[in-house]
MARBA-3410 file (N, C-alpha, C, O; in Angstrom, 1 decimal):
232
68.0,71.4,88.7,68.2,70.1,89.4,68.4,70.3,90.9,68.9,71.4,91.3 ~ 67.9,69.2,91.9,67.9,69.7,93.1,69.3,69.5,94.0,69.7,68.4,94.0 ~ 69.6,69.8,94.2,70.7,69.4,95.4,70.4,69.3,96.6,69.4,69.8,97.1 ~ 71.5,68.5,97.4,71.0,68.3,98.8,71.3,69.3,99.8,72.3,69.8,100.2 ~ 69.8,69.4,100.1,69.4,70.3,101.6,70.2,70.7,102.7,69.6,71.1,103.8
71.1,70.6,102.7,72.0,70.8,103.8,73.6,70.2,103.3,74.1,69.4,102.6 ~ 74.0,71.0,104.0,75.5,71.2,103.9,76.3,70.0,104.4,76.0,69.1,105.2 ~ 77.5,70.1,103.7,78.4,68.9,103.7,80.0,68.9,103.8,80.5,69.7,103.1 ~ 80.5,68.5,104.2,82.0,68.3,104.7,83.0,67.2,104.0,82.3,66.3,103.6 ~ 84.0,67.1,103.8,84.8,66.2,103.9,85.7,66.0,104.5,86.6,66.8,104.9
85.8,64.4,104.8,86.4,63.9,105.7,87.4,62.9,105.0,87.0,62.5,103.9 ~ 88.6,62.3,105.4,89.2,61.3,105.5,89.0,59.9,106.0,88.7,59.9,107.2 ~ 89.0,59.0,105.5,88.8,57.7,106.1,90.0,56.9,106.2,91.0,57.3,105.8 ~ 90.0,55.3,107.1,90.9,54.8,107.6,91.7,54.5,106.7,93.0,54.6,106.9 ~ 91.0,54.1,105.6,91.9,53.2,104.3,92.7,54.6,103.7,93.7,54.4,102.9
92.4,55.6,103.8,93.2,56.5,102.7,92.4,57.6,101.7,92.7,58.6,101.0 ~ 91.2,56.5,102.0,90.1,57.7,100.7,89.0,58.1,101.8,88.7,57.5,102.8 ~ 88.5,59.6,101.1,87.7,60.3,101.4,86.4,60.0,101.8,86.0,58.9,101.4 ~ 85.7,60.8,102.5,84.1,60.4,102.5,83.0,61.6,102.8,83.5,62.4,103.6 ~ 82.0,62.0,102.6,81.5,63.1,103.2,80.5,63.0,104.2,79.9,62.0,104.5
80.4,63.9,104.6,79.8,64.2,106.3,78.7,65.2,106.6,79.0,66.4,106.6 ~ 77.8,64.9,106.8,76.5,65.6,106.7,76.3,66.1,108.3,75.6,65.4,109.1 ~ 77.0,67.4,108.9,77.0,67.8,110.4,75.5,67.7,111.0,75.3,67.4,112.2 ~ 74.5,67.9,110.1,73.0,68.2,110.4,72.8,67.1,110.7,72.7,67.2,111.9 ~ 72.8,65.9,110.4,72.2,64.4,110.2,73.4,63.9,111.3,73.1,63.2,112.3
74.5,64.3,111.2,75.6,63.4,111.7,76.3,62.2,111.1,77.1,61.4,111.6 ~ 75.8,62.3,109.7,76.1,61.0,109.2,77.0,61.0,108.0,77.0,62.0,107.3 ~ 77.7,60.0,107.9,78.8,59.8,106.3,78.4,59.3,105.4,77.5,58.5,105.4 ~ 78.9,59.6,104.6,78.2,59.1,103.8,78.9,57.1,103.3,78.6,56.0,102.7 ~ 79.7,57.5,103.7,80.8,56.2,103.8,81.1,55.6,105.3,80.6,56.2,106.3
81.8,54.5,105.5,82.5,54.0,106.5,83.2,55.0,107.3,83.9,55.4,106.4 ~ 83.6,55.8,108.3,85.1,56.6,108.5,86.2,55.4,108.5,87.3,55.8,108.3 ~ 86.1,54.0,108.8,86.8,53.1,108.3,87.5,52.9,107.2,88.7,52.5,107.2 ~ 86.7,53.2,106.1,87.2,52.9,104.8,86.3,53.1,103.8,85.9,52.0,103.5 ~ 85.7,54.3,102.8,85.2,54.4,102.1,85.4,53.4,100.8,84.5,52.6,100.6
86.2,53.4,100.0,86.5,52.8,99.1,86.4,50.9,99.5,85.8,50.1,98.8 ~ 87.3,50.7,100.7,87.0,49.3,100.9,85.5,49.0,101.5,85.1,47.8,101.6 ~ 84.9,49.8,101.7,83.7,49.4,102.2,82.8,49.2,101.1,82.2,48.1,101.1 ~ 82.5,50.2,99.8,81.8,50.4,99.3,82.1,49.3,98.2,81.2,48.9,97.5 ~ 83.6,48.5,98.0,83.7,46.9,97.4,83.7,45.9,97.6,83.7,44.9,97.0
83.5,46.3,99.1,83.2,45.0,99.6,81.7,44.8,99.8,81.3,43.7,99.4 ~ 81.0,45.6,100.4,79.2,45.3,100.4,78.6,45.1,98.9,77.7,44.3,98.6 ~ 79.2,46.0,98.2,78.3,46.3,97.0,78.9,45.1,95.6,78.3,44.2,94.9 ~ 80.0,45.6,95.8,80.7,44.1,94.4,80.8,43.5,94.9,80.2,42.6,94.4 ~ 81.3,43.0,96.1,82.0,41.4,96.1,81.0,40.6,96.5,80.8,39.5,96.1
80.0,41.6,97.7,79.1,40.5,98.3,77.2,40.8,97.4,76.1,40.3,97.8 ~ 77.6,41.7,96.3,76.6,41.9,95.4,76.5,41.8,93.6,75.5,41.4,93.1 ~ 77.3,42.0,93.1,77.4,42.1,92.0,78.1,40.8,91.7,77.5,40.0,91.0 ~ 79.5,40.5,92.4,80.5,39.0,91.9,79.7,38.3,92.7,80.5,37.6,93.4 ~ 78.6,38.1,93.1,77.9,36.9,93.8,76.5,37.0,92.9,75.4,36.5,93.2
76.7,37.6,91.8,75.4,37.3,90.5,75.7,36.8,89.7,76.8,37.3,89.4 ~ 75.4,35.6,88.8,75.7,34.8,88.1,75.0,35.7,86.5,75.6,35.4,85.5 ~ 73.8,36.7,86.4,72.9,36.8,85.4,74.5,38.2,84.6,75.3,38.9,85.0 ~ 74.1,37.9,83.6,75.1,38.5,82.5,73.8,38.3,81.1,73.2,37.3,80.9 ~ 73.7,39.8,80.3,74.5,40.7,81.5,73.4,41.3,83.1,72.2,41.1,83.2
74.2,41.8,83.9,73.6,42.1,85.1,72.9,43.5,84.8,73.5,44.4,84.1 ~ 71.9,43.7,85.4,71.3,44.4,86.2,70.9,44.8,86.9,69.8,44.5,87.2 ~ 71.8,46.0,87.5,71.9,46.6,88.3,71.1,47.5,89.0,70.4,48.1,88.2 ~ 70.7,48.0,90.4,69.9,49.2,90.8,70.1,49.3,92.2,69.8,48.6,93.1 ~ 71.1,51.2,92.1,71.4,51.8,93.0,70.7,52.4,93.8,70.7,53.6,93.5
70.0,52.2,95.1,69.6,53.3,95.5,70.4,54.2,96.5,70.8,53.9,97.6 ~ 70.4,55.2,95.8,71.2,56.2,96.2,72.7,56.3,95.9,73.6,55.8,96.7 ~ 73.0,57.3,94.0,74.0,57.3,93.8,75.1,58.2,94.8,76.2,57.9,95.4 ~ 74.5,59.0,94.8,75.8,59.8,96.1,76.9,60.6,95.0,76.8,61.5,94.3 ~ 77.9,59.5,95.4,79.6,60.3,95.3,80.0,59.7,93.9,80.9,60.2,93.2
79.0,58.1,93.3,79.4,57.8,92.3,80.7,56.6,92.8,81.4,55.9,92.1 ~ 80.7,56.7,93.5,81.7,55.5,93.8,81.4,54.2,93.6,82.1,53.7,92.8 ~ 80.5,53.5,94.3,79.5,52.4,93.6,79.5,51.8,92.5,79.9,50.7,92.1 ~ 78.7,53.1,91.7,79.1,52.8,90.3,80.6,52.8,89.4,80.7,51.9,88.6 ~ 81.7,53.9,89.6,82.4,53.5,89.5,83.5,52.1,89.6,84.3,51.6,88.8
83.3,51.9,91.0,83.7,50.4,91.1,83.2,49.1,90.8,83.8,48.0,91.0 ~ 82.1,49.5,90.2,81.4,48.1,89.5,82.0,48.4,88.2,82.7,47.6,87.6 ~ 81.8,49.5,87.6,82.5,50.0,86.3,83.8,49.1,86.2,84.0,48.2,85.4 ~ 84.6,49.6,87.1,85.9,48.9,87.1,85.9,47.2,87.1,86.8,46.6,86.5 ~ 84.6,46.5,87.9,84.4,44.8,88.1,84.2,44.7,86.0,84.7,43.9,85.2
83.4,45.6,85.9,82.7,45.1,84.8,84.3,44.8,83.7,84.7,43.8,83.1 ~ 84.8,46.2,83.9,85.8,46.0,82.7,86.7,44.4,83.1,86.5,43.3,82.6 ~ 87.0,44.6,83.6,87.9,43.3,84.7,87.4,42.5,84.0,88.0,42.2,83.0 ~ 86.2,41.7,84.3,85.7,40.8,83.9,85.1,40.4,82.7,84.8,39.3,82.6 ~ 84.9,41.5,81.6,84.3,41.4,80.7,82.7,41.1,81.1,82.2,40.7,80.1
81.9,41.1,82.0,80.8,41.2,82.0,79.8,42.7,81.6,80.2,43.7,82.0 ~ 78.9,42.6,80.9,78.1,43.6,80.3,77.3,43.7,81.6,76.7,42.7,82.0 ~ 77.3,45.2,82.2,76.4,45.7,83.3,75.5,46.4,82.6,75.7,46.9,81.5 ~ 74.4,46.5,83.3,73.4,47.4,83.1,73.1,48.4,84.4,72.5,48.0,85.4 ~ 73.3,49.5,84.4,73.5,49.8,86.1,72.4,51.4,85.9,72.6,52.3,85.1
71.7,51.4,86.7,70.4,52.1,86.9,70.6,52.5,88.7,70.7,51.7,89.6 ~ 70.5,53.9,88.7,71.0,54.3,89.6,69.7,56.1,90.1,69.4,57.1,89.4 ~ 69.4,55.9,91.1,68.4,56.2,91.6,69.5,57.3,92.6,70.5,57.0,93.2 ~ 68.8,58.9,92.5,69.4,60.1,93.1,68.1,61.1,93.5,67.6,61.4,92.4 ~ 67.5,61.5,94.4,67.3,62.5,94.6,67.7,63.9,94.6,67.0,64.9,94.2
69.1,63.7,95.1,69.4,65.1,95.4,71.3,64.8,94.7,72.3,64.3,95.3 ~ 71.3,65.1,93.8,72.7,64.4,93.3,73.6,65.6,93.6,73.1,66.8,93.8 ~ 74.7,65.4,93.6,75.9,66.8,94.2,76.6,67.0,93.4,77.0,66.1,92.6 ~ 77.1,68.6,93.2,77.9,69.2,92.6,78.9,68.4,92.4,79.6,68.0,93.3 ~ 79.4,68.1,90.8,80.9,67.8,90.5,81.9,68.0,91.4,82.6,67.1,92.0
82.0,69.8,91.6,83.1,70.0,92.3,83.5,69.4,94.1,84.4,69.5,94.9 ~ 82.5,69.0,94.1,82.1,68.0,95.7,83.0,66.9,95.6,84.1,66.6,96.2 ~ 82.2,66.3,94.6,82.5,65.0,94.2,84.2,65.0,93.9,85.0,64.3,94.5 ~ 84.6,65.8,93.2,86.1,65.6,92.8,86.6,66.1,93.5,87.8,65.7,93.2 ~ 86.8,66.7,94.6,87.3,67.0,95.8,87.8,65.5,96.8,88.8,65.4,97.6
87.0,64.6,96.5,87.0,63.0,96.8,88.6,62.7,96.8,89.4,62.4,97.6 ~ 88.5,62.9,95.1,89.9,62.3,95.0,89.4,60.6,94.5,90.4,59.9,94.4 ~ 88.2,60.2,94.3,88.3,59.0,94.3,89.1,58.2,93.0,89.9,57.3,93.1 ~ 88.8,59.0,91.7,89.8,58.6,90.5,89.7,59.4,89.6,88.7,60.0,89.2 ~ 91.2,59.4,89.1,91.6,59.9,87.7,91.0,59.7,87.0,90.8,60.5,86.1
90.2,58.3,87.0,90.1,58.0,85.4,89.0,58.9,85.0,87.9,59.1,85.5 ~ 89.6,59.4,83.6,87.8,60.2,82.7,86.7,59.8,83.2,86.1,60.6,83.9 ~ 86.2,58.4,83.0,85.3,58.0,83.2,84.6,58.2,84.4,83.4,58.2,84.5 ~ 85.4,58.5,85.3,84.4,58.9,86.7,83.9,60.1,86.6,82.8,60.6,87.1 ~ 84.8,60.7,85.8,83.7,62.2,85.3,83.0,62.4,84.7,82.3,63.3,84.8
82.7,61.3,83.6,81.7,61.1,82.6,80.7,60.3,83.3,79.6,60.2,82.7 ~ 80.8,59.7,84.6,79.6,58.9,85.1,78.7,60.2,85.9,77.5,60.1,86.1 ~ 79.3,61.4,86.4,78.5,62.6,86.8,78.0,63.0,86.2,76.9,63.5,86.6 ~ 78.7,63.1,84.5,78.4,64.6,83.7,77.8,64.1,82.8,77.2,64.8,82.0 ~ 77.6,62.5,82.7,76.6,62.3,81.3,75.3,62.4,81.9,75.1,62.4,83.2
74.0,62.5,80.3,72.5,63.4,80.7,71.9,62.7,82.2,72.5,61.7,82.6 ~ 71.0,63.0,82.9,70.2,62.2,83.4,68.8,61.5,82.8,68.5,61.8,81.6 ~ 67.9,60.7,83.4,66.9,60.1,82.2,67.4,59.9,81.2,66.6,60.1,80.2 ~ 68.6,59.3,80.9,68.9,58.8,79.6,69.7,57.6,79.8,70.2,57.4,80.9 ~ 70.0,56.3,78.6,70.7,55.7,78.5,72.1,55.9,77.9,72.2,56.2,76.7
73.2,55.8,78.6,74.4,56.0,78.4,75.8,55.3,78.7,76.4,55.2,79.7 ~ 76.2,54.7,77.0,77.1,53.8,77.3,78.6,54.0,77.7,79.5,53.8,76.9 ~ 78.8,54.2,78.6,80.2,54.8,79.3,81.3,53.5,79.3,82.2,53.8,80.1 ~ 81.6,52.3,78.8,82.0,51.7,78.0,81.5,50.2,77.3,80.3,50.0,77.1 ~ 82.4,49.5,77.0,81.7,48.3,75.8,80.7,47.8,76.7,79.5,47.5,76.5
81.4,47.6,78.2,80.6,46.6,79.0,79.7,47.4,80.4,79.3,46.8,81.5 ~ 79.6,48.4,80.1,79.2,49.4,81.3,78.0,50.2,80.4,78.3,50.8,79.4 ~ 77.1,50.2,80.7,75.8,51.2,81.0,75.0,51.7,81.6,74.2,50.9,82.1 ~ 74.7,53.5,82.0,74.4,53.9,83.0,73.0,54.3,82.7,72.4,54.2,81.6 ~ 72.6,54.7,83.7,70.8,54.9,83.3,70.7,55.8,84.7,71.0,55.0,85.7
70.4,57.2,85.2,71.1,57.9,86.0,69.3,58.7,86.2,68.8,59.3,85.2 ~ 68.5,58.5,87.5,67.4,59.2,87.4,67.3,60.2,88.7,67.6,59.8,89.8 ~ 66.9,61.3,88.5,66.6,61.7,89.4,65.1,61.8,90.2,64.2,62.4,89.6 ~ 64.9,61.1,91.2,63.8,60.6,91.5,64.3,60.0,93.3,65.3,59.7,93.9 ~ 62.6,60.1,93.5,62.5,60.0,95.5,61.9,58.1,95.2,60.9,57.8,94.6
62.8,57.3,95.9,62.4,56.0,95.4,61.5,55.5,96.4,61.2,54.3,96.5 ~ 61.1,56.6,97.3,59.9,56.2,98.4,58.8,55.9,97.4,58.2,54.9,97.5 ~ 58.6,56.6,96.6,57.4,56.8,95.8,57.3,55.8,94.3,56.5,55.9,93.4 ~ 58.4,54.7,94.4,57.8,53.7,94.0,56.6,53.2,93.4,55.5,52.8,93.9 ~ 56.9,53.2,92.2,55.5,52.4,91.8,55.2,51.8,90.9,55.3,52.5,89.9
54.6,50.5,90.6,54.6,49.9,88.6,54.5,51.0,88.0,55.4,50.8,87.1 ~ 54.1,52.4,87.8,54.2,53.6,86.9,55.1,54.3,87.1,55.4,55.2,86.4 ~ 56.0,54.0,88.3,57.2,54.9,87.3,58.1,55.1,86.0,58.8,54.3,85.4 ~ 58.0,56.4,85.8,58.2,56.2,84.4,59.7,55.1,84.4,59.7,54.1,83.6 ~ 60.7,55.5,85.2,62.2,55.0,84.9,62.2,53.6,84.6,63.0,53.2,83.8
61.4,52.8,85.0,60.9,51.6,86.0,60.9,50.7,83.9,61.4,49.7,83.3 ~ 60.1,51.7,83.4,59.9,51.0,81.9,60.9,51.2,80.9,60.6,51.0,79.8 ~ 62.3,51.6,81.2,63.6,51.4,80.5,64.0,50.2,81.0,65.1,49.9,80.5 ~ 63.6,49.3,81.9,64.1,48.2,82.4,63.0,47.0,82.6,62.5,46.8,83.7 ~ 62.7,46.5,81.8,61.4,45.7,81.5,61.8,44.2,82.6,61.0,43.7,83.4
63.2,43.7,82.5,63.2,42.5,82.6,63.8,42.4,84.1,64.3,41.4,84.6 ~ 63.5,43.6,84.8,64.0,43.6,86.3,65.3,43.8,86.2,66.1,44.1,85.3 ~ 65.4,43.5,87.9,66.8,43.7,88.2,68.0,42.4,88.8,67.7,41.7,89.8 ~ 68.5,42.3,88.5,69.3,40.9,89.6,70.2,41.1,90.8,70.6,40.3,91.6 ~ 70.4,42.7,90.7,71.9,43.1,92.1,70.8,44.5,92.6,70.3,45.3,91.8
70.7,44.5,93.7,70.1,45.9,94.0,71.1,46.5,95.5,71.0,45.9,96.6 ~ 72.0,47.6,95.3,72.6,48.1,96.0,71.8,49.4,96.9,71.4,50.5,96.3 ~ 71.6,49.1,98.0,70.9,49.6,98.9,71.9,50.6,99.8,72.7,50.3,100.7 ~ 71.7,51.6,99.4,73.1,52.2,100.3,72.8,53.8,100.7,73.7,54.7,100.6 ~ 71.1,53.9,101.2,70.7,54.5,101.9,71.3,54.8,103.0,72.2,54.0,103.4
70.7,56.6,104.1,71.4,56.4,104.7,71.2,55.8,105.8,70.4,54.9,105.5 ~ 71.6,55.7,107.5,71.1,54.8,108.3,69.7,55.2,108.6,69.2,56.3,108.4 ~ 69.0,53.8,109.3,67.6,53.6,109.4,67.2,54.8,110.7,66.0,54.9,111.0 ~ 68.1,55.8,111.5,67.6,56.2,112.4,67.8,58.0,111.7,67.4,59.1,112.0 ~ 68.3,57.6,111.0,68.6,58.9,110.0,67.5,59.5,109.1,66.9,60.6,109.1
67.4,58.2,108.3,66.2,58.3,107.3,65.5,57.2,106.9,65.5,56.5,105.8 ~ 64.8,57.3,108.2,63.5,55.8,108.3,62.7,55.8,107.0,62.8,54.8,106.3 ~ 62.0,56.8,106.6,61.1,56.9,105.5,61.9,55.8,104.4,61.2,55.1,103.6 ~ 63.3,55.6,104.5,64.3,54.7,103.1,63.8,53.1,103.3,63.6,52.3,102.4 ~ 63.5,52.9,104.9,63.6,52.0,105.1,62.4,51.1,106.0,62.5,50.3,106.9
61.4,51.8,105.5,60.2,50.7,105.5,59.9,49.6,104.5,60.4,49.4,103.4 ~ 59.0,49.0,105.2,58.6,48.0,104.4,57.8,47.9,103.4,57.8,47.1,102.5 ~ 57.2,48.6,103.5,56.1,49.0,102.2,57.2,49.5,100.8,56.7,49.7,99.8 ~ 58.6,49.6,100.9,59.3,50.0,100.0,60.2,48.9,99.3,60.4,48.7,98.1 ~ 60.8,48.1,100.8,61.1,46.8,100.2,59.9,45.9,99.4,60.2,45.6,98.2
58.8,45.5,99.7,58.0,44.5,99.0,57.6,45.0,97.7,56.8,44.3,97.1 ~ 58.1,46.6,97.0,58.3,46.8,95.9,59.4,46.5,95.2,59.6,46.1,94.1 ~ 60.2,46.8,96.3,62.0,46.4,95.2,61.4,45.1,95.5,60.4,45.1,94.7 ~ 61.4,43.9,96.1,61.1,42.5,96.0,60.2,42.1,95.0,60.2,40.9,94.7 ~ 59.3,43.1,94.4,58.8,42.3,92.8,59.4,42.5,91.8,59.4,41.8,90.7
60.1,43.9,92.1,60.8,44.6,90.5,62.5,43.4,90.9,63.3,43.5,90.0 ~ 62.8,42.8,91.7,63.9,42.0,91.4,63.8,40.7,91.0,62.9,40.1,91.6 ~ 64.6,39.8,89.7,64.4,38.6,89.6,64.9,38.0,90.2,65.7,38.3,91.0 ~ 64.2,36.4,89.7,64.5,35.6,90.9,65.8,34.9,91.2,66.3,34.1,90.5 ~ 66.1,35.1,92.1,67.8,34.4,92.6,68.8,35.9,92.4,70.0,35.9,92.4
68.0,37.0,92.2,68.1,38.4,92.7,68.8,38.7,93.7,68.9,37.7,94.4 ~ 69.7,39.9,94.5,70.2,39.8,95.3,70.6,41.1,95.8,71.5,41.7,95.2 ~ 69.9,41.9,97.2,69.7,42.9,97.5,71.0,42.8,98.6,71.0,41.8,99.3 ~ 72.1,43.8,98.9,73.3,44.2,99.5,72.8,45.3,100.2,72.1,46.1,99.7 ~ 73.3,45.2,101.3,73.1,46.6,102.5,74.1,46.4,103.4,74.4,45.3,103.8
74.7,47.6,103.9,75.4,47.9,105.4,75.0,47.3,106.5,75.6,46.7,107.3 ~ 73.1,48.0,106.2,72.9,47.4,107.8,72.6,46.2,108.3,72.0,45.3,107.7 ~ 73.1,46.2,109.6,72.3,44.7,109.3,71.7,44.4,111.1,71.8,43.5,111.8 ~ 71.2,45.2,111.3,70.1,45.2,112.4,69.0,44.2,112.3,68.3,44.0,111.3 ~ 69.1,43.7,113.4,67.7,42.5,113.5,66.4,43.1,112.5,65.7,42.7,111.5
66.4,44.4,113.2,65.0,45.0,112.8,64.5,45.1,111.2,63.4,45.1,110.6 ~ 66.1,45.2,110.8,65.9,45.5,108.8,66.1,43.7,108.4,65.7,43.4,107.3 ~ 66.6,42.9,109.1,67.2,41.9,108.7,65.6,41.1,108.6,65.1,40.8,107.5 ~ 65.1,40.8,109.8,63.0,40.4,109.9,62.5,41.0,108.4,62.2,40.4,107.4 ~ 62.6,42.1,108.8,61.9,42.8,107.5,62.1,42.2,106.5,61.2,41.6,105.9
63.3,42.1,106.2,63.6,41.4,105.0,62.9,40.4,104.5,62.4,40.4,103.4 ~ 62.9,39.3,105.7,62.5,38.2,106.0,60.6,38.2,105.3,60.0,37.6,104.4 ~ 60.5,39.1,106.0,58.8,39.1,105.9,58.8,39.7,104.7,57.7,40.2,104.5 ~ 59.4,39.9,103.8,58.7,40.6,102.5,59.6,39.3,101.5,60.0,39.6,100.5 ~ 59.7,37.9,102.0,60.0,37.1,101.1,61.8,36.7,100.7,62.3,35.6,100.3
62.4,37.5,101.0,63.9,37.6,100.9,64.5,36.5,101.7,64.1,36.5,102.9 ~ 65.3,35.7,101.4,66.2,34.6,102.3,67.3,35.6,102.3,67.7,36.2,101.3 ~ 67.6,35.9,103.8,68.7,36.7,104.1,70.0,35.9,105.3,70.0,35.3,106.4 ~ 70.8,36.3,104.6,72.0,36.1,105.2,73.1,37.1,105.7,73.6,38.0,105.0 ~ 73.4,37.1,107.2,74.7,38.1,107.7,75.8,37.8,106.9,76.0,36.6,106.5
76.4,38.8,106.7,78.2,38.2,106.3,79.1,39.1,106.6,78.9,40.3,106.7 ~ 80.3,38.6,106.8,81.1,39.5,107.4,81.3,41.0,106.9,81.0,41.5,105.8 ~ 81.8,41.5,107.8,81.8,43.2,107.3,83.0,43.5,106.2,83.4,42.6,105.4 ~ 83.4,44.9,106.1,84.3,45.0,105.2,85.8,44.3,106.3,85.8,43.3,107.1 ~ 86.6,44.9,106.1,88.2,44.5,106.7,88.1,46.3,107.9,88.2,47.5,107.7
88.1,45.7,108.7,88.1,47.1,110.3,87.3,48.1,110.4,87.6,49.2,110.9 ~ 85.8,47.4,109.8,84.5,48.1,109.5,83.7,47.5,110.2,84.0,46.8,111.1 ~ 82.4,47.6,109.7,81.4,46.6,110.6,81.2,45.5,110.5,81.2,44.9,109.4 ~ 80.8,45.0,111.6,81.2,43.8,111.9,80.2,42.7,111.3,80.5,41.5,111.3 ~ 79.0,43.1,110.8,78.5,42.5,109.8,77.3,43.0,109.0,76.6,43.8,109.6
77.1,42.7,107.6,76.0,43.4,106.5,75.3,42.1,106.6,75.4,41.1,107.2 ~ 74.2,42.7,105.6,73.2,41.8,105.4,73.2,41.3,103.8,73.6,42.2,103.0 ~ 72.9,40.3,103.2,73.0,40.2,101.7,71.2,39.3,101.8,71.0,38.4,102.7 ~ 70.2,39.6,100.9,69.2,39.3,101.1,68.6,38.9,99.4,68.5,39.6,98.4 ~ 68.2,37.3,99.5,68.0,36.9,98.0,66.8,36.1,98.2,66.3,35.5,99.2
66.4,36.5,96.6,64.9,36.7,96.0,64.7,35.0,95.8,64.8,34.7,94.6 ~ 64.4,34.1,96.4,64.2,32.6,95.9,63.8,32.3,94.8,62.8,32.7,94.3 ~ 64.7,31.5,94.2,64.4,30.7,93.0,62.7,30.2,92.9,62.3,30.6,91.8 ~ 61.8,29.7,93.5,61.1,28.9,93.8,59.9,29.4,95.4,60.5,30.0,96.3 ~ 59.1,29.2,95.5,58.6,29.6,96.6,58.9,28.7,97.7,58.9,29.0,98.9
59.0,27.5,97.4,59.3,26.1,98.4,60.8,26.5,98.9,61.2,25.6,99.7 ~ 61.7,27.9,98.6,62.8,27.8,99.1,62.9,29.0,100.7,63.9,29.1,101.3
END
């Protein structure tokens, strides 16, 4: 299995929890603000509790630390909503990385590393993981992963890293694929929210909206939805 190309750090963040640090790139993989509040606030509150479809599904690109998913884990149980959460890695990291975090006790964040990849796996009544390793540049109606999920997606967590880091994430020829494989009234969450990704958006069909950042993070994300209707 591959691991990622270059070496990594951890760091502390504002809120209290951890995050990692890529010296080569320069980049975190989190807020230094606030990992944990960042990654609930872009991804569940202003992605997942702003989807109405139940059960939901889900698609990560770029699992990382597992945090993401774990925190939707946690919305799901909360709420009794049945997730379906499909989660896209190239280069996935060593356990012992990951638990170094500190992000949580509970079993289950260990069972969301260590269960197979390419497989379906129910990690509780209302939680389902689907864990692939795969470069999601390379998109395409044939991928194989793509046909464990016939009926699309409704939440797509975007949590590549920045666009000056790793442009190849963040062309457009990559969005107007996630914009067919999501259904409609669908709803794609990201950090950035630069004019330049925000157009884009625009131009590949998406009604996008700024919204405020996490709490002493940035100062604003982008949330980008799939229209009901083409007249919208």
């Amino acid at each position: 299995m591959k691991e990622p190309p270059y070496s990594i750090q951890i760091e502390q963040t504002a809120d209290g929890s951890a995050t990692l640090f890529v010296p080569a790139m320069e980049e975190h993989y989190h807020s230094v603000k606030g990992a944990r509040s960042e990654s609930k606030h872009i991804f569940v509150e202003s992605g997942l509790l702003c989807s109405t479809a139940d059960p939901a599904h889900v698609l990560e690109i770029g699992f990382g630390t597992g945090l993401n998913a774990m925190l939707t884990l946690e919305a799901s149980g909360r709420t009794q909503r049945k997730v379906i959460y499909t989660a896209l890695e190239l280069y996935p990291l060593e356990w012992n990385t990951v638990k170094a975090l500190k992000y949580s006790e509970d079993p289950l964040f260990r069972q969301l590393h260590h269960c197979p990849w390419e497989e379906s796996v129910r990690i509780t009544e209302t939680f389902e993981l689907r864990k692939h390793q795969t470069d999601v540049t390379r998109l395409s109606p044939e991928s194989e992963w793509l046909f464990s999920v016939p009926s699309g997606f409704d939440v797509v967590y975007f949590d590549a890293f920045a666009p000056e880091k790793q442009p190849e994430m963040w062309k457009k020829q990559l969005f107007d694929k996630l914009y067919v494989i999501i259904n409609k009234g669908g709803v794609l969450t990201t950090y950035c929210a630069k004019g330049s990704i925000r157009r884009m958006l625009q131009d590949c069909g998406f009604r996008v909206e700024r919204l405020p950042g996490p709490p002493h993070g940035k100062r604003e994300i982008l949330r980008a939805t799939k229209p009901l209707t083409t007249e919208e």
